[in-house]
C-alpha angles and dihedrals in degrees: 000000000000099000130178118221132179143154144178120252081274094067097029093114103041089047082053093050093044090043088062098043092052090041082058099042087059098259114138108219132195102210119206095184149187087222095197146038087243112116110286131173111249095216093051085056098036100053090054100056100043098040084059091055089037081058091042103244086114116057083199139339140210123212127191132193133148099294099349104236095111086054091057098049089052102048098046088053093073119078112267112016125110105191127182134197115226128180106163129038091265106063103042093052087051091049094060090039101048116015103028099232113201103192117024122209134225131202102210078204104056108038133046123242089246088060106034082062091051095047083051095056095043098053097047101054087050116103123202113260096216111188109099093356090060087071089050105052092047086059088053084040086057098051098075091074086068 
């Protein structure tokens, strides 16, 4: 899977540490940085990335920042992405299941490499269930016209 990935200088390792678990998982990944643990801007790096799944270039993306709530803030405010910030099994399993989530988002500071990885995994191999939540995320989905 072609998948966009970016951080801050907060999540710089552990993108780092995910970009090469996926890499050797076989998915090909576009990273928009940030390249080094030096300061960055989250939004300059999260727009990036989720405008290049949001033009499907990108089948999915993964953004990182300190807790990962700016991150969130700044994905979800591009048409067409539905991002959500994970930070336990649960809720990024559910985030693939029932909302389609299209970029997940990581806090560096709130997750440990080992299960970041984990929640990465995880919420790629989960496939969207449809059915009753399609309505749904087309009523998120609405809601962008606003």
């Amino acid at each position: 899977m072609k998948l966009a990935i970016g951080s801050d200088h907060a999540g710089f390792l552990l993108k780092e540490g995910i970009k090469q678990a996926l890499q050797h998982a076989g998915h090909e990944i576009m990273d928009f940085g940030c390249h080094t643990p030096d300061s960055a801007d989250y939004p300059d790096h999260g727009y990036l990335a989720a405008r290049a799944v949001a033009r499907g270039e990108c089948r999915r993306g993964i953004v990182i920042c300190a807790t990962g709530v700016g991150m969130s803030m700044t994905a979800n405010k591009v048409k067409g992405i539905r991002a959500a910030l994970c930070h336990d099994l649960f809720t990024a399993e559910m985030s693939r299941k029932h909302n389609d989530a299209n970029m997940l988002v990581l806090g560096a500071r709130c997750v440990e490499e080992p299960l970041a990885k984990e929640l990465a995994a995880l919420w790629l191999q989960t496939e969207f269930e449809g059915g009753r939540h399609q309505r749904r995320v087309d009523k998120i989905m609405d809601g962008e016209e606003c």
